[in-house]
C-alpha positions as a printed Julia matrix, in Angstrom:
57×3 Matrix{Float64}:
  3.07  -64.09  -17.24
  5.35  -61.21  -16.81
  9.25  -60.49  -16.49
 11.0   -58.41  -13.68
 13.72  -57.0   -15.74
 17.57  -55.89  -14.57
 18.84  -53.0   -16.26
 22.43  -51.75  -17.0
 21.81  -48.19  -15.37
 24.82  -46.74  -17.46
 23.62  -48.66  -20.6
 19.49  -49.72  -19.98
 20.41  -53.14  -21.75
 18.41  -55.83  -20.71
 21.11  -57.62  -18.06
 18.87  -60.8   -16.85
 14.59  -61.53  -16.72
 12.75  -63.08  -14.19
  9.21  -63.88  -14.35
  7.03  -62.42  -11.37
  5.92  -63.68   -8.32
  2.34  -64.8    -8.11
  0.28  -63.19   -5.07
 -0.19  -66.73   -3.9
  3.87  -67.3    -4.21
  4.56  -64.39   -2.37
  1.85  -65.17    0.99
  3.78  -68.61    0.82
  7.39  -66.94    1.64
  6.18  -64.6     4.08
  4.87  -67.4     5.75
  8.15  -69.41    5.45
  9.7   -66.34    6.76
  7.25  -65.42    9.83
  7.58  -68.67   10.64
 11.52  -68.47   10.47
 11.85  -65.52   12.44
 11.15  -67.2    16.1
 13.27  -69.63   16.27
 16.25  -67.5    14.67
 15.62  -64.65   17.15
 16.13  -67.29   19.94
 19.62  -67.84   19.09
 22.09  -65.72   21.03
 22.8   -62.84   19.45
 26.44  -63.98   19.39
 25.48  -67.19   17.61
 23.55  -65.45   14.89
 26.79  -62.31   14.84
 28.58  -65.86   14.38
 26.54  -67.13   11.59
 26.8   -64.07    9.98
 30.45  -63.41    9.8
 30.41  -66.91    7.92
 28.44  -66.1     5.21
 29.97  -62.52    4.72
 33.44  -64.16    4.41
């Protein structure tokens, strides 16, 4: 298996590792997210502004 690495751009130390998605990982949330999408789009737009503005705060 193999690590995603974040760098320190002003230092190029090693900051965290994550190990990488599999191809079969990544079909499975694009799915989750495709499938998302509909009934989030169906929301008012004002609801999902709404929504939103929560999680910014």
């Amino acid at each position: 298996m193999s690590l995603y690495q974040i760098l320190n751009p002003a230092t190029g130390e090693v900051v965290e590792e994550y190990p990488t998605a599999t191809n079969e990982q990544i079909a499975e949330a694009q799915q989750r997210s495709h499938d998302a999408f509909g009934p989030w789009a169906a929301r008012p737009v004002a609801e999902r502004a709404a929504i939103l503005n929560k999680v910014a705060d």
